[in-house]
PDB file of N, CA, C and O in Angstrom:
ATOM      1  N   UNK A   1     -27.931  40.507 -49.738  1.00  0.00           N
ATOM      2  CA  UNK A   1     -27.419  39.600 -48.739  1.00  0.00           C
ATOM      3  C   UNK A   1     -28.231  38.310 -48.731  1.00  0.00           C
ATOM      4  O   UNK A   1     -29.456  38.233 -48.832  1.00  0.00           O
ATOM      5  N   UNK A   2     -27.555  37.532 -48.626  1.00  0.00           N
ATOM      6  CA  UNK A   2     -28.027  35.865 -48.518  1.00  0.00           C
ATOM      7  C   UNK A   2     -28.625  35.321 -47.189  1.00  0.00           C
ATOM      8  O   UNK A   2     -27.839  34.721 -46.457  1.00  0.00           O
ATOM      9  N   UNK A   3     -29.779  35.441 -46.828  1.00  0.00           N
ATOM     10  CA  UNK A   3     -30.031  34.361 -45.673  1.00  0.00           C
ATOM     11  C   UNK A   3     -30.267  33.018 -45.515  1.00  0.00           C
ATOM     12  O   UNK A   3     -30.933  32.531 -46.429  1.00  0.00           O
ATOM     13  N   UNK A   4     -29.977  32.374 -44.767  1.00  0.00           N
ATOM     14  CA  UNK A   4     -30.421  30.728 -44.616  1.00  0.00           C
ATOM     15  C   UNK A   4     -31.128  30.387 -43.612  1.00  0.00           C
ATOM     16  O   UNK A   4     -30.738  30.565 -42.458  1.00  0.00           O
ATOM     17  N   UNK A   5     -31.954  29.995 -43.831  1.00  0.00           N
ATOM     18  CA  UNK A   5     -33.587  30.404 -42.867  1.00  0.00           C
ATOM     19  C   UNK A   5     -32.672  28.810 -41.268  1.00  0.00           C
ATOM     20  O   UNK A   5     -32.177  27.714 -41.530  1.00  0.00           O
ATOM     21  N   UNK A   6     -32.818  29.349 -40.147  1.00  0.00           N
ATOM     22  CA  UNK A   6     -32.367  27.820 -38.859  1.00  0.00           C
ATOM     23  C   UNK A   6     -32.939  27.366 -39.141  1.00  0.00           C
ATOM     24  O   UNK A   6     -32.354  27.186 -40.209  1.00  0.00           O
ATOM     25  N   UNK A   7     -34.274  26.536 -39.316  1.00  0.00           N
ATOM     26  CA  UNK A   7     -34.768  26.081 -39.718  1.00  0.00           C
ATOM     27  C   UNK A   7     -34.478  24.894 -40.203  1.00  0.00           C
ATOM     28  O   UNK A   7     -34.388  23.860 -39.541  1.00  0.00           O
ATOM     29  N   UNK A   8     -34.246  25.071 -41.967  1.00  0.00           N
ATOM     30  CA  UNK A   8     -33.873  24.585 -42.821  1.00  0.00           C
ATOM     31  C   UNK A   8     -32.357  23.856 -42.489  1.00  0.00           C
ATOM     32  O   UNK A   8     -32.079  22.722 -42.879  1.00  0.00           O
ATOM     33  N   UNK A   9     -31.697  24.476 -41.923  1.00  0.00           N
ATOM     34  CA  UNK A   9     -30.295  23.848 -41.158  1.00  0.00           C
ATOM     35  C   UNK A   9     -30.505  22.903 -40.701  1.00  0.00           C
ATOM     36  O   UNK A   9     -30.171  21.803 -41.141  1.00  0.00           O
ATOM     37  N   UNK A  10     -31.138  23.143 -39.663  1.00  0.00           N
ATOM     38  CA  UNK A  10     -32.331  22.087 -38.569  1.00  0.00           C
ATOM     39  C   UNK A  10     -32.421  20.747 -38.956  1.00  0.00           C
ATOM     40  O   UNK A  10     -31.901  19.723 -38.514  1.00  0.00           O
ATOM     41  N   UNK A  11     -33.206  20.979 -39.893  1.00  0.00           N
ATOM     42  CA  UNK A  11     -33.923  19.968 -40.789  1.00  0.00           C
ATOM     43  C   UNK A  11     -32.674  19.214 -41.958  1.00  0.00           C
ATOM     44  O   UNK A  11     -32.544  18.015 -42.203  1.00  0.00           O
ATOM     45  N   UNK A  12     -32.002  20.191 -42.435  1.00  0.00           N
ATOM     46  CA  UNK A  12     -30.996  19.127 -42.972  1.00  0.00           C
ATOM     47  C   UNK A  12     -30.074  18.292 -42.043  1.00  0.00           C
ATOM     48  O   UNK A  12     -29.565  17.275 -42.513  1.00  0.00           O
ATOM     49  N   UNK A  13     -29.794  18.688 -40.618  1.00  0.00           N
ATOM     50  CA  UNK A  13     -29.032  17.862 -39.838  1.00  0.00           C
ATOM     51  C   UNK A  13     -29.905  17.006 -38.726  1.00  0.00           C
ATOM     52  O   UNK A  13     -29.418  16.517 -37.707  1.00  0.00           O
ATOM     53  N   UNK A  14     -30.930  16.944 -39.018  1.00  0.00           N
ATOM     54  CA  UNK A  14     -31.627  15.646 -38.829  1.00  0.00           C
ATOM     55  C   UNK A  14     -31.828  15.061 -39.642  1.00  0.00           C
ATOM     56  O   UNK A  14     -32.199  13.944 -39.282  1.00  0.00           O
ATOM     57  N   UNK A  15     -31.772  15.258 -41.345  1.00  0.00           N
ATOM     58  CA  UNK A  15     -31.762  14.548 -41.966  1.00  0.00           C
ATOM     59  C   UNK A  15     -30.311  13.839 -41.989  1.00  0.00           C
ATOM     60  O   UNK A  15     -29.988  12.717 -41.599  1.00  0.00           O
ATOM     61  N   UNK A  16     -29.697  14.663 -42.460  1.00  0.00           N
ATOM     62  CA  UNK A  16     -28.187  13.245 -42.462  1.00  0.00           C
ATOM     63  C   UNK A  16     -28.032  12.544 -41.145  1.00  0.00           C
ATOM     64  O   UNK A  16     -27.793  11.337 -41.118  1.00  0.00           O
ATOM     65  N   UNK A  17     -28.198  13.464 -39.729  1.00  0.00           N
ATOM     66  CA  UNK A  17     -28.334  12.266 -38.620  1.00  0.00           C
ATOM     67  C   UNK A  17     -29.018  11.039 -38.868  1.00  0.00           C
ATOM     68  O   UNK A  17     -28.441  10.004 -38.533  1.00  0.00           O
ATOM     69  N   UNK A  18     -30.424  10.954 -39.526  1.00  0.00           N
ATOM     70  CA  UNK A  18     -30.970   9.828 -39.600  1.00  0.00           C
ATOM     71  C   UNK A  18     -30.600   9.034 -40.479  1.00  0.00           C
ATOM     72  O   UNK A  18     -30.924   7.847 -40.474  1.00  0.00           O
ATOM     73  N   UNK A  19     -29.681   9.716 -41.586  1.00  0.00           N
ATOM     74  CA  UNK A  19     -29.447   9.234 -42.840  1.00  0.00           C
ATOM     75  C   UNK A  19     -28.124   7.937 -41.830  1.00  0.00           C
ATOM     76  O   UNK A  19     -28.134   6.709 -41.742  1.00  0.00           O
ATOM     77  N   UNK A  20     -27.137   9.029 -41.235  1.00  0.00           N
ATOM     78  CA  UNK A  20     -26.269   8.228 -40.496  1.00  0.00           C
ATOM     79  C   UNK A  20     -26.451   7.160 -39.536  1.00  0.00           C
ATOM     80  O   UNK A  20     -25.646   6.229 -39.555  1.00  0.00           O
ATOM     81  N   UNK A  21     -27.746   7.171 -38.395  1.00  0.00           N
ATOM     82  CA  UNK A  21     -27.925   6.250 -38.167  1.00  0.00           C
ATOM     83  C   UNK A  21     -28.535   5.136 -38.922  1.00  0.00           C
ATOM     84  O   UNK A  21     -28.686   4.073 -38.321  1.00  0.00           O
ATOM     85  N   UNK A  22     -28.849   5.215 -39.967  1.00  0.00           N
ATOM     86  CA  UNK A  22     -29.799   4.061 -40.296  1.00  0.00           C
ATOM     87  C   UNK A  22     -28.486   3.164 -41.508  1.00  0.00           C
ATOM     88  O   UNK A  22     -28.552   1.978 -41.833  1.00  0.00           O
ATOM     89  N   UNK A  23     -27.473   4.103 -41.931  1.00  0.00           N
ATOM     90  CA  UNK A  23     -26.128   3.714 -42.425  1.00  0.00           C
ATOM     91  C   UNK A  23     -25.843   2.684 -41.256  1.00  0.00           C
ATOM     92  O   UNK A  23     -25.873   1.458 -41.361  1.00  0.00           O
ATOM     93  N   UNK A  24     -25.608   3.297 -40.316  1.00  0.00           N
ATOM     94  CA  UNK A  24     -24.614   2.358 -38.518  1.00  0.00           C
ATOM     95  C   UNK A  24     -25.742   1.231 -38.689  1.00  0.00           C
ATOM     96  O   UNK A  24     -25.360   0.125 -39.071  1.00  0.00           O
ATOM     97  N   UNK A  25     -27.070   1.428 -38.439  1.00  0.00           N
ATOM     98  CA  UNK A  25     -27.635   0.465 -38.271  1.00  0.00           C
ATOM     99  C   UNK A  25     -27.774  -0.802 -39.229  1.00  0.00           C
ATOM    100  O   UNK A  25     -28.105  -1.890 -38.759  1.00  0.00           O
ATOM    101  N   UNK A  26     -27.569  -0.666 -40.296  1.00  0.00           N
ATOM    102  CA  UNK A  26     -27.639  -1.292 -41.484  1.00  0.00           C
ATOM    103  C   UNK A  26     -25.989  -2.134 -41.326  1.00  0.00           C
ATOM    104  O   UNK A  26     -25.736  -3.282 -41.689  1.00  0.00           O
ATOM    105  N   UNK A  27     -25.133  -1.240 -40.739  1.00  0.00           N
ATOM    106  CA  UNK A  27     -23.812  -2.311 -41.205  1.00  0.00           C
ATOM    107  C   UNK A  27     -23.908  -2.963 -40.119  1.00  0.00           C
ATOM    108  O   UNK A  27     -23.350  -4.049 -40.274  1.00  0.00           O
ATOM    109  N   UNK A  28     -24.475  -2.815 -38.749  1.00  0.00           N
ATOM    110  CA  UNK A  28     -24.234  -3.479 -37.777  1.00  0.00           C
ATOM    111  C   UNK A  28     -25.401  -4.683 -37.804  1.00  0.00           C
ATOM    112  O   UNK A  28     -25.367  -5.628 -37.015  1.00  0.00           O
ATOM    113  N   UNK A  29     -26.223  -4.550 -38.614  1.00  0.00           N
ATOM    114  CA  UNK A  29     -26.851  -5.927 -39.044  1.00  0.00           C
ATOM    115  C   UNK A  29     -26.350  -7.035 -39.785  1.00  0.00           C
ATOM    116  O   UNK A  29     -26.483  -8.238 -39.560  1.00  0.00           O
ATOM    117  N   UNK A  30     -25.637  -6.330 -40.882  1.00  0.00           N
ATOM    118  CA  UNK A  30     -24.649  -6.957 -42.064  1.00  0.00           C
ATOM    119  C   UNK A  30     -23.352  -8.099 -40.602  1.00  0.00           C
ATOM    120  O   UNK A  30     -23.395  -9.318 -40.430  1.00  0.00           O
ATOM    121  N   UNK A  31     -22.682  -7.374 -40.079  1.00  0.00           N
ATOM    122  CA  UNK A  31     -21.559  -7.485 -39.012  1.00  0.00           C
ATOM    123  C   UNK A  31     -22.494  -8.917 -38.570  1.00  0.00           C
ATOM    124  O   UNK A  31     -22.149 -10.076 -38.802  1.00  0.00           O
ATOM    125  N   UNK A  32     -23.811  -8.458 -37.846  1.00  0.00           N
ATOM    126  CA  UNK A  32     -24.357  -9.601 -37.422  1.00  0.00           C
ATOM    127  C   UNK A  32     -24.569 -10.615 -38.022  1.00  0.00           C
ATOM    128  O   UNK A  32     -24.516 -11.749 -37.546  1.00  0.00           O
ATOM    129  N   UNK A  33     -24.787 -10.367 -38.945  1.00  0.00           N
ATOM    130  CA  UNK A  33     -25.218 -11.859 -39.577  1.00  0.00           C
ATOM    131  C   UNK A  33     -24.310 -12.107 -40.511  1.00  0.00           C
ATOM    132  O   UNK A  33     -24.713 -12.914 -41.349  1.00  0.00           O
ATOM    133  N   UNK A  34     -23.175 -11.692 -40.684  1.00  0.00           N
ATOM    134  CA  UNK A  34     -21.705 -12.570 -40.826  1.00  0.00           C
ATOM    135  C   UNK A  34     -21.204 -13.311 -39.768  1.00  0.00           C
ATOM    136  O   UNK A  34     -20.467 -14.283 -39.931  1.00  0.00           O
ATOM    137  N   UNK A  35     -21.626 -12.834 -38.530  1.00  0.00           N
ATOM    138  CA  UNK A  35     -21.005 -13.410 -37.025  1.00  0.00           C
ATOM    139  C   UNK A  35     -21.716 -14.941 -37.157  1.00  0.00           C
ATOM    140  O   UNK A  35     -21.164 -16.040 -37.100  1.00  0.00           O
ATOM    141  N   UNK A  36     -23.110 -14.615 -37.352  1.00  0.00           N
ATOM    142  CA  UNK A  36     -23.886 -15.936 -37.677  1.00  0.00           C
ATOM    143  C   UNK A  36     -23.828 -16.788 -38.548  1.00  0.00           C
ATOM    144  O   UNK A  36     -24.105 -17.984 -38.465  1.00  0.00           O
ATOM    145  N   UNK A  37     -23.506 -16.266 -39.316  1.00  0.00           N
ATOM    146  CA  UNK A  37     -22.777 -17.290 -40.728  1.00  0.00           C
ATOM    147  C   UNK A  37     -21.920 -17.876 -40.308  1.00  0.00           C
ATOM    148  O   UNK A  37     -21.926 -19.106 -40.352  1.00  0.00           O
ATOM    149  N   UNK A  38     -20.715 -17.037 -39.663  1.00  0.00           N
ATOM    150  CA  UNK A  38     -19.119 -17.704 -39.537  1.00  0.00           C
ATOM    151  C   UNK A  38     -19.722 -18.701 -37.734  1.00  0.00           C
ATOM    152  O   UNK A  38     -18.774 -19.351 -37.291  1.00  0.00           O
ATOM    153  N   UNK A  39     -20.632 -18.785 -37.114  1.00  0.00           N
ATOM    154  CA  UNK A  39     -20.528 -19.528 -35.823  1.00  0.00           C
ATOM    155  C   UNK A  39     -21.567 -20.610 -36.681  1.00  0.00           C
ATOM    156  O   UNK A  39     -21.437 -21.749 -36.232  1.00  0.00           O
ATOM    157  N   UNK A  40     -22.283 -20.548 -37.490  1.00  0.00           N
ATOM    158  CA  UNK A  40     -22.941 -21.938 -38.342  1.00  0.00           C
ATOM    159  C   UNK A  40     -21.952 -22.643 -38.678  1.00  0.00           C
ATOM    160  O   UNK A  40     -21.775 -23.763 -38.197  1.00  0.00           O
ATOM    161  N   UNK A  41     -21.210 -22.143 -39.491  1.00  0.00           N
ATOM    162  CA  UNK A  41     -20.647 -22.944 -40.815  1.00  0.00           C
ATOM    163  C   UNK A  41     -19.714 -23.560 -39.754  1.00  0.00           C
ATOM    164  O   UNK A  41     -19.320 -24.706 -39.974  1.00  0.00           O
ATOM    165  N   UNK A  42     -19.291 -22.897 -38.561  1.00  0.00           N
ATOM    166  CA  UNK A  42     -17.924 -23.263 -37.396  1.00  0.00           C
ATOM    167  C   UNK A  42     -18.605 -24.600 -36.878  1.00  0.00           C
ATOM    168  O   UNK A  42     -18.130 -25.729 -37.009  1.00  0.00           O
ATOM    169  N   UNK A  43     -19.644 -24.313 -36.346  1.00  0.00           N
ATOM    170  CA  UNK A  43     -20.162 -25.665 -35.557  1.00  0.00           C
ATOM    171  C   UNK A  43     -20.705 -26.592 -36.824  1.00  0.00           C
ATOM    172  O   UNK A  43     -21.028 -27.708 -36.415  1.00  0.00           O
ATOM    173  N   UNK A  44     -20.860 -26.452 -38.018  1.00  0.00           N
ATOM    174  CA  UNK A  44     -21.003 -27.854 -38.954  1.00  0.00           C
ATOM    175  C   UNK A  44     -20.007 -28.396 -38.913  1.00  0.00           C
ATOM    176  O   UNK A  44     -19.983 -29.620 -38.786  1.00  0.00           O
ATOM    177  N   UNK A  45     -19.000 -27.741 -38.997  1.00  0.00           N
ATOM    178  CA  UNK A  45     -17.325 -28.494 -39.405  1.00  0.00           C
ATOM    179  C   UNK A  45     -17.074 -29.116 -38.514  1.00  0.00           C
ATOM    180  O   UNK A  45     -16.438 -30.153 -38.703  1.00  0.00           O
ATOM    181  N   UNK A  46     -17.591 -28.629 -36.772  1.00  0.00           N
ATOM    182  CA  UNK A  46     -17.315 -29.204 -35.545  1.00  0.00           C
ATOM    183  C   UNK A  46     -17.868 -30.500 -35.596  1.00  0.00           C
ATOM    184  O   UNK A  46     -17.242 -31.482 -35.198  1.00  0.00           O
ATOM    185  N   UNK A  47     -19.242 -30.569 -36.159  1.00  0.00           N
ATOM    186  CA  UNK A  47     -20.024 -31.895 -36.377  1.00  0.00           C
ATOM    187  C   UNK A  47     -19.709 -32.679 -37.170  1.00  0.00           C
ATOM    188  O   UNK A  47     -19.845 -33.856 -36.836  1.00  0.00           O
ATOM    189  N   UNK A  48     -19.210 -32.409 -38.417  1.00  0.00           N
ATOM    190  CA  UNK A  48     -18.736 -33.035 -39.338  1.00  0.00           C
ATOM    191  C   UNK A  48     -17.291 -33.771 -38.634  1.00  0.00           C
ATOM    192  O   UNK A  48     -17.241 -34.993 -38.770  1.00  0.00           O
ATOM    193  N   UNK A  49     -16.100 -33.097 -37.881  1.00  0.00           N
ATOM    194  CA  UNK A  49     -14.904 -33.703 -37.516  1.00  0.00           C
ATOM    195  C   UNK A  49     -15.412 -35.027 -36.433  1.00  0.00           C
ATOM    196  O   UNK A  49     -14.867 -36.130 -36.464  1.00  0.00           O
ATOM    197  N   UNK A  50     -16.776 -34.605 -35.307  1.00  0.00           N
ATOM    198  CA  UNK A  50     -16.846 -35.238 -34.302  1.00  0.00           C
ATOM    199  C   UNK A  50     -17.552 -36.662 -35.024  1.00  0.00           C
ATOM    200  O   UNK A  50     -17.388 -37.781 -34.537  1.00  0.00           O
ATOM    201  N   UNK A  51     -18.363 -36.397 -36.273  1.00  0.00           N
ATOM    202  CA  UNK A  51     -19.052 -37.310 -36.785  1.00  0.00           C
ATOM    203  C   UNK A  51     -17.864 -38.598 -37.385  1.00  0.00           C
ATOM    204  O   UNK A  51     -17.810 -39.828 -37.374  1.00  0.00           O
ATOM    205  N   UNK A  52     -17.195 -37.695 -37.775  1.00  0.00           N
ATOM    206  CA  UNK A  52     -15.568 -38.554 -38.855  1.00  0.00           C
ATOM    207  C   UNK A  52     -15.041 -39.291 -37.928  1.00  0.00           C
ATOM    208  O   UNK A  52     -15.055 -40.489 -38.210  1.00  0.00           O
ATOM    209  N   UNK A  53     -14.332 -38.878 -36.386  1.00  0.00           N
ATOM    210  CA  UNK A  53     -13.872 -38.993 -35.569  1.00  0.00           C
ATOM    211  C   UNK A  53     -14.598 -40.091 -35.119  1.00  0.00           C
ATOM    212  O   UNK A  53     -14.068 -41.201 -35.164  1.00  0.00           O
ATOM    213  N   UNK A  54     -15.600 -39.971 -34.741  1.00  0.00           N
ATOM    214  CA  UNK A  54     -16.846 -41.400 -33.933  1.00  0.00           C
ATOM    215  C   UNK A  54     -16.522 -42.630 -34.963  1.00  0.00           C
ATOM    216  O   UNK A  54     -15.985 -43.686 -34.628  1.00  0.00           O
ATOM    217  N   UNK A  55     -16.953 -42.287 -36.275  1.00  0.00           N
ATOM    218  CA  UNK A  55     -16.712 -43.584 -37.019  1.00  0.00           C
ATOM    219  C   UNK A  55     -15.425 -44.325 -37.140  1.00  0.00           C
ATOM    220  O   UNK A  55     -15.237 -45.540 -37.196  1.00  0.00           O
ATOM    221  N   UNK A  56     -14.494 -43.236 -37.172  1.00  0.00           N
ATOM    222  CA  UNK A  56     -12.720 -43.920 -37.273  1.00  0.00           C
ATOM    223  C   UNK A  56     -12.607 -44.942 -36.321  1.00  0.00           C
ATOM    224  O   UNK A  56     -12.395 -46.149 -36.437  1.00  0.00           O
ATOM    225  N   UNK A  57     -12.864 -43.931 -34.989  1.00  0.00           N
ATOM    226  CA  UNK A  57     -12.803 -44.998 -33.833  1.00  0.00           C
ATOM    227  C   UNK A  57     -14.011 -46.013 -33.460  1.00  0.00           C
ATOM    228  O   UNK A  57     -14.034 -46.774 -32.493  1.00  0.00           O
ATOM    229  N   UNK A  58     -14.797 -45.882 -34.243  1.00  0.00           N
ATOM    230  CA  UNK A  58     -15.673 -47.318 -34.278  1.00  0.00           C
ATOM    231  C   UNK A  58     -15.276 -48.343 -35.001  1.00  0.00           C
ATOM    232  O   UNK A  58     -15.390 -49.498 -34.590  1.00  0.00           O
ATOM    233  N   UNK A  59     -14.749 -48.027 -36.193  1.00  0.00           N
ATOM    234  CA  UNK A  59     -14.156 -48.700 -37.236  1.00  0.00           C
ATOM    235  C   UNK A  59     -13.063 -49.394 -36.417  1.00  0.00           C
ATOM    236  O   UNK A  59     -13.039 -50.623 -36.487  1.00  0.00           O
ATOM    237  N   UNK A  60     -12.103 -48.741 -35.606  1.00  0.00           N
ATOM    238  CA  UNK A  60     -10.844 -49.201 -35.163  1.00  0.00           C
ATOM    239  C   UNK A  60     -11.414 -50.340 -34.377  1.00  0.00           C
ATOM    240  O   UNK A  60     -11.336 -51.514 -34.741  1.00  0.00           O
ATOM    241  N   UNK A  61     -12.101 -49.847 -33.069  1.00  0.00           N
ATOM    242  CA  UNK A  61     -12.933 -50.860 -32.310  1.00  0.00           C
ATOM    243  C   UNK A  61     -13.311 -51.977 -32.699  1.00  0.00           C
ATOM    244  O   UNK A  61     -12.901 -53.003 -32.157  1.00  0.00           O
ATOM    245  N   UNK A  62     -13.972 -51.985 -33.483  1.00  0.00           N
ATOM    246  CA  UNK A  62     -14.967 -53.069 -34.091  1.00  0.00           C
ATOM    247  C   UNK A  62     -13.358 -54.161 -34.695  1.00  0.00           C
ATOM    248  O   UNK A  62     -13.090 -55.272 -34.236  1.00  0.00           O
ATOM    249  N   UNK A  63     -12.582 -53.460 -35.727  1.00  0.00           N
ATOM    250  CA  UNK A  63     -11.331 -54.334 -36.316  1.00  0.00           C
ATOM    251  C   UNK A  63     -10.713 -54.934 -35.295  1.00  0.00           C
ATOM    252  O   UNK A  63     -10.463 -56.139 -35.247  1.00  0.00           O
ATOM    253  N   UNK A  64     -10.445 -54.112 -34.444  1.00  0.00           N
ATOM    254  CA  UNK A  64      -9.274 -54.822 -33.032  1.00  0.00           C
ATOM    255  C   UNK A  64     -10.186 -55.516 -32.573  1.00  0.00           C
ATOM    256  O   UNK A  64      -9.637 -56.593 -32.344  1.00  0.00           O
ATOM    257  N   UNK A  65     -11.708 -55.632 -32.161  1.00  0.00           N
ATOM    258  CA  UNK A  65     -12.554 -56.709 -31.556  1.00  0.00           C
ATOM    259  C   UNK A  65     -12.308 -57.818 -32.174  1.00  0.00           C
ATOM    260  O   UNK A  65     -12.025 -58.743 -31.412  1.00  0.00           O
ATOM    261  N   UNK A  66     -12.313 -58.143 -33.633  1.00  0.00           N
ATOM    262  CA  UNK A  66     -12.662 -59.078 -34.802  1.00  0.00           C
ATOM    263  C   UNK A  66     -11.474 -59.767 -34.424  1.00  0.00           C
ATOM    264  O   UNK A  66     -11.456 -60.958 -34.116  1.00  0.00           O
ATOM    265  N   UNK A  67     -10.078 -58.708 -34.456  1.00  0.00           N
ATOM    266  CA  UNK A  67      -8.854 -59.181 -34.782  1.00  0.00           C
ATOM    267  C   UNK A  67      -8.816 -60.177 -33.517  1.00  0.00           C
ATOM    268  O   UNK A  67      -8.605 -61.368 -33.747  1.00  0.00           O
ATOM    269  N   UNK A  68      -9.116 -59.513 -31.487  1.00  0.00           N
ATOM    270  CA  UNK A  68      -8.800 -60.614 -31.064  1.00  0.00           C
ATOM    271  C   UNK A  68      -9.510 -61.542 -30.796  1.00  0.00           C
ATOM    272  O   UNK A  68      -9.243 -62.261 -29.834  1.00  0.00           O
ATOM    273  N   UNK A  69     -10.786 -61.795 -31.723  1.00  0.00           N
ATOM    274  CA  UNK A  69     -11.764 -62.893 -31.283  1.00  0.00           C
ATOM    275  C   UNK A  69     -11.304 -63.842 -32.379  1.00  0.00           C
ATOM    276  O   UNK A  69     -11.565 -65.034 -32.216  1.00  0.00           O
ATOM    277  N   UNK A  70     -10.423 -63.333 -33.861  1.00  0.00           N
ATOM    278  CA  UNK A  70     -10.450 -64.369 -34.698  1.00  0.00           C
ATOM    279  C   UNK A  70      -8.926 -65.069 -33.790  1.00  0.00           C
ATOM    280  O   UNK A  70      -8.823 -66.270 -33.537  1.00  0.00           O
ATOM    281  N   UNK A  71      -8.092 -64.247 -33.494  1.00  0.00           N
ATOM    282  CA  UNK A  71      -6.657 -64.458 -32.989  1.00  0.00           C
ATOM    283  C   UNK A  71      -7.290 -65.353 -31.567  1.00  0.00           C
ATOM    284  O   UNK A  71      -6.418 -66.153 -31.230  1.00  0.00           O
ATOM    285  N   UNK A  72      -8.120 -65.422 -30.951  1.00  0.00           N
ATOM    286  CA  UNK A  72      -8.578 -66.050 -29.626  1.00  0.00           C
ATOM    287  C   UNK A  72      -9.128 -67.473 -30.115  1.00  0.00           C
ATOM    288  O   UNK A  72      -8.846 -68.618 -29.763  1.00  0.00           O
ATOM    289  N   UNK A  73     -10.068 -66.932 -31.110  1.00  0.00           N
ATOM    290  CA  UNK A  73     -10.425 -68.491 -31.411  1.00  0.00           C
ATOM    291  C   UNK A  73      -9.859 -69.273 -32.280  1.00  0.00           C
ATOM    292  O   UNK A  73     -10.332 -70.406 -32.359  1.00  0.00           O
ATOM    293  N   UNK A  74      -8.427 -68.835 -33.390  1.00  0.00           N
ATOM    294  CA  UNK A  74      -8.122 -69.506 -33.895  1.00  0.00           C
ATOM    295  C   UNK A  74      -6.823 -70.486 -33.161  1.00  0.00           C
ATOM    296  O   UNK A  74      -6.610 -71.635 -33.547  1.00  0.00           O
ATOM    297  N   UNK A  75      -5.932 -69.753 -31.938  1.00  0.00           N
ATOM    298  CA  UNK A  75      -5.401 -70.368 -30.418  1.00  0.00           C
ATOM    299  C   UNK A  75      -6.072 -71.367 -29.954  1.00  0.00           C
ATOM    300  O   UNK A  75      -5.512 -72.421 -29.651  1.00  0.00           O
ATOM    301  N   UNK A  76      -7.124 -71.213 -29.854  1.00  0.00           N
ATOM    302  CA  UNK A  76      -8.112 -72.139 -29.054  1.00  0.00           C
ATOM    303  C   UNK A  76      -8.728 -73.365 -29.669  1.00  0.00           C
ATOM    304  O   UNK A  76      -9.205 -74.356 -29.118  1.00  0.00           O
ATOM    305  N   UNK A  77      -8.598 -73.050 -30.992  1.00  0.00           N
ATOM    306  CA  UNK A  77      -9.543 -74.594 -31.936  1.00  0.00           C
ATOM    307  C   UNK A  77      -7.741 -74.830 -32.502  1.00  0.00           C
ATOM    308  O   UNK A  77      -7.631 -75.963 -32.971  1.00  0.00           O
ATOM    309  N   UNK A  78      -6.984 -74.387 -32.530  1.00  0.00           N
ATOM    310  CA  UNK A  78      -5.270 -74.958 -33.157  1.00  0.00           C
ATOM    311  C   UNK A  78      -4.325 -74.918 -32.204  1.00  0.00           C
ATOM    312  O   UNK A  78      -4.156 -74.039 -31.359  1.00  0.00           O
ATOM    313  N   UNK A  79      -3.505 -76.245 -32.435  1.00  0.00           N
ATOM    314  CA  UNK A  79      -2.949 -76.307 -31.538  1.00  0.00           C
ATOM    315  C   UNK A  79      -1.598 -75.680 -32.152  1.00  0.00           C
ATOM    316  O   UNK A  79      -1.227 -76.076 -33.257  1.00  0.00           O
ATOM    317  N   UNK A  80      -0.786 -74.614 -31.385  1.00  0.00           N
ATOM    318  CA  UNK A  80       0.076 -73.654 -31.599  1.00  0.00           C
ATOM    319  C   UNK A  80       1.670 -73.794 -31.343  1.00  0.00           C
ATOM    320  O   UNK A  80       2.611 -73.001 -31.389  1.00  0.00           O
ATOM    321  N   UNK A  81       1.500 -75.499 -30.980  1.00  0.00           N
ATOM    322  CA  UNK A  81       2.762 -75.578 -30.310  1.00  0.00           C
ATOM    323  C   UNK A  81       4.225 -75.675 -31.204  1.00  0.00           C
ATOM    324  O   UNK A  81       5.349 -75.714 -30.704  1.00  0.00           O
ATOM    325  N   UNK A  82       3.909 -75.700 -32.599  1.00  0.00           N
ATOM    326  CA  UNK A  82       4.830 -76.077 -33.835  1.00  0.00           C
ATOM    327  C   UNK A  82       5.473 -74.680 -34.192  1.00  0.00           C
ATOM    328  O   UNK A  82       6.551 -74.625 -34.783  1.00  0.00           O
ATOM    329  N   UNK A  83       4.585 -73.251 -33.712  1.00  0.00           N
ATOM    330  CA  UNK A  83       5.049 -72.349 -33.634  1.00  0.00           C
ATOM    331  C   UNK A  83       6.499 -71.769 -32.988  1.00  0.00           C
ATOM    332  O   UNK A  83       7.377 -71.181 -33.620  1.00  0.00           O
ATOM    333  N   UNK A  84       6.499 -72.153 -31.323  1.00  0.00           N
ATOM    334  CA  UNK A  84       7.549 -71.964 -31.088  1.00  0.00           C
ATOM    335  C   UNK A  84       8.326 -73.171 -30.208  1.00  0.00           C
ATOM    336  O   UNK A  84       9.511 -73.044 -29.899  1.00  0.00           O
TER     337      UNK A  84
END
């Protein structure tokens, strides 16, 4: 007859328990620091659009300023009346 000492049972199911937690623990680090990857790379792109965005509309600003100071002062030093 075959015995299998409790023991030894024992001891193998604390071993795969630990084997299993340290599996869980290992993917739930992996999980984490994909979360952190994907909220980096999210807020560069955020910076990058707000950065694009600031300049467009500075760019616009600055042109429409130019446009009505050249359109203001060229009214003002010509006389416009042949126009209409």
């Amino acid at each position: 007859m075959y015995c299998i000492d409790v023991q030894y049972i024992i001891l193998l199911l604390l071993l795969l328990l630990i084997i299993i937690i340290a599996i869980v623990i290992i993917i739930i680090v992996i999980i984490i620091i994909i979360i952190i990857i994907i909220i980096i790379i999210i807020t560069i792109i955020i910076v990058i659009i707000v950065i694009i965005v600031v300049i467009v509309v500075f760019d616009i600003v600055v042109i429409v300023v130019i446009f009505v100071v050249v359109i203001i002062s060229f009214s003002c030093c010509h006389d416009l009346h042949y126009l209409y």
